[in-house]
C-alpha positions as a printed NumPy array, in Angstrom:
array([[-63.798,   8.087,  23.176],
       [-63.357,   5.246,  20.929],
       [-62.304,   7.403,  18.005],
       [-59.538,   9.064,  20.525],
       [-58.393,   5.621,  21.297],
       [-58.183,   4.463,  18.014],
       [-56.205,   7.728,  17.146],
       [-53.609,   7.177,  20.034],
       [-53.193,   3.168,  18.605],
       [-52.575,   4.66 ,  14.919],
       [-50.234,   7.366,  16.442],
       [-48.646,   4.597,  18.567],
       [-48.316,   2.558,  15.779],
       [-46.967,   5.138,  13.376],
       [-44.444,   6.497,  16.382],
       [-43.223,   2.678,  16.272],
       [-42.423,   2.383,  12.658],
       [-41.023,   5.529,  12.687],
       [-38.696,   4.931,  16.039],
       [-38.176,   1.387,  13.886],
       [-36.941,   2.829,  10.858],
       [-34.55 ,   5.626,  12.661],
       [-32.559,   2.743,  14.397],
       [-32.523,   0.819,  11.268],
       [-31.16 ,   4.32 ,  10.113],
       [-28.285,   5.171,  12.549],
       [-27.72 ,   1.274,  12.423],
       [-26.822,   1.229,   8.52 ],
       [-24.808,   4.571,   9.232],
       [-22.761,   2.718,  11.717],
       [-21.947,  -0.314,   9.465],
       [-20.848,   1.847,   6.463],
       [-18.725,   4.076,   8.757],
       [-16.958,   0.619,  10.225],
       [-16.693,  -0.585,   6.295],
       [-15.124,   3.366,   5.59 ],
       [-12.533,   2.881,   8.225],
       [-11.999,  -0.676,   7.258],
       [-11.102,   0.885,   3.552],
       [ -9.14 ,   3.133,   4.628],
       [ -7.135,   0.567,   6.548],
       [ -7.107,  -1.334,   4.026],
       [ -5.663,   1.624,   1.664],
       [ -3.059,   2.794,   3.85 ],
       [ -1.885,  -0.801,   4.585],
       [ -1.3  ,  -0.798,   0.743],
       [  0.225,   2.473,   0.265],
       [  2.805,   1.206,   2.942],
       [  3.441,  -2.212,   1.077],
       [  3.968,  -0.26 ,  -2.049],
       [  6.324,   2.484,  -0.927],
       [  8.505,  -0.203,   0.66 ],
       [  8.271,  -2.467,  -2.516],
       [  9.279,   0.787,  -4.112],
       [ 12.559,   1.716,  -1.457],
       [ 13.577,  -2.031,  -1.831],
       [ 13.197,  -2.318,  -5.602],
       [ 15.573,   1.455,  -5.695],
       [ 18.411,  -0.226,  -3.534],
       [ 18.652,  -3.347,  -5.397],
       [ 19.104,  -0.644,  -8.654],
       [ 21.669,   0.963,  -6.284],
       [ 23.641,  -2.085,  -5.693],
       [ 23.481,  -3.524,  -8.895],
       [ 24.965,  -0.33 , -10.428],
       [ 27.463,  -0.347,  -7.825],
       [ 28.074,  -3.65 ,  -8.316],
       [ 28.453,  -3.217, -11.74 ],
       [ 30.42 ,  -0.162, -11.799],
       [ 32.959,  -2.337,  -9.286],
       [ 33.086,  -5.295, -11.972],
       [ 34.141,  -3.057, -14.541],
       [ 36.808,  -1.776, -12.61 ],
       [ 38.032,  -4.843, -12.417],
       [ 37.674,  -5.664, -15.755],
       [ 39.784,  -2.272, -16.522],
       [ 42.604,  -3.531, -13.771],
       [ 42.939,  -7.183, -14.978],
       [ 42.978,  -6.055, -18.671],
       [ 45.259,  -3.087, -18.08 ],
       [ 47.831,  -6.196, -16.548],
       [ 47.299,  -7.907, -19.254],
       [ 48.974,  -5.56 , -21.442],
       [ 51.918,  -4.267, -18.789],
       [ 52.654,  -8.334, -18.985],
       [ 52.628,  -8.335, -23.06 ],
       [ 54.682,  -5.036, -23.381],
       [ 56.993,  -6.502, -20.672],
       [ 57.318,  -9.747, -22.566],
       [ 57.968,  -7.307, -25.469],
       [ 60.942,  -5.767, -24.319],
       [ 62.648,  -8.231, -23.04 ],
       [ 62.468, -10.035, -26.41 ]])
């Protein structure tokens, strides 16, 4: 009888350890899913920042072309009166 009890306390014992170390398990399975999620967060949050730093950084290109193509035009008018006023003063000399 003793040796069945003694069994039963080892097998108690082991089932224990073992029931221990599966929580421990599922526990460490849960933390690294939360920290997998938390990544991906993380990753997408990123991707987000850097497509809209990339759509704002295109439409200041944009307007700075436009604006540039806009100045020249002006450049061309101004100049272009420029030289109506010097031919005008030109013929009437």
């Amino acid at each position: 009888m003793e040796t069945l009890s003694f069994t039963f306390g080892v097998l108690s014992v082991v089932a224990v350890i073992m029931l221990t170390v599966i929580v421990m398990g599922i526990v460490k399975v849960l933390k690294q899913q939360n920290q997998i999620q938390s990544i991906k967060d993380h990753m997408h949050h990123a991707e987000n920042r850097l497509d809209k730093n990339f759509q704002d950084t295109h439409r200041l290109v944009d307007d700075l072309h436009k604006q540039t193509g806009q100045r020249i035009d002006q450049l061309y008018s101004y100049v272009d009166s420029r030289i109506d006023k010097c031919e005008a003063k030109k013929t009437i000399n």
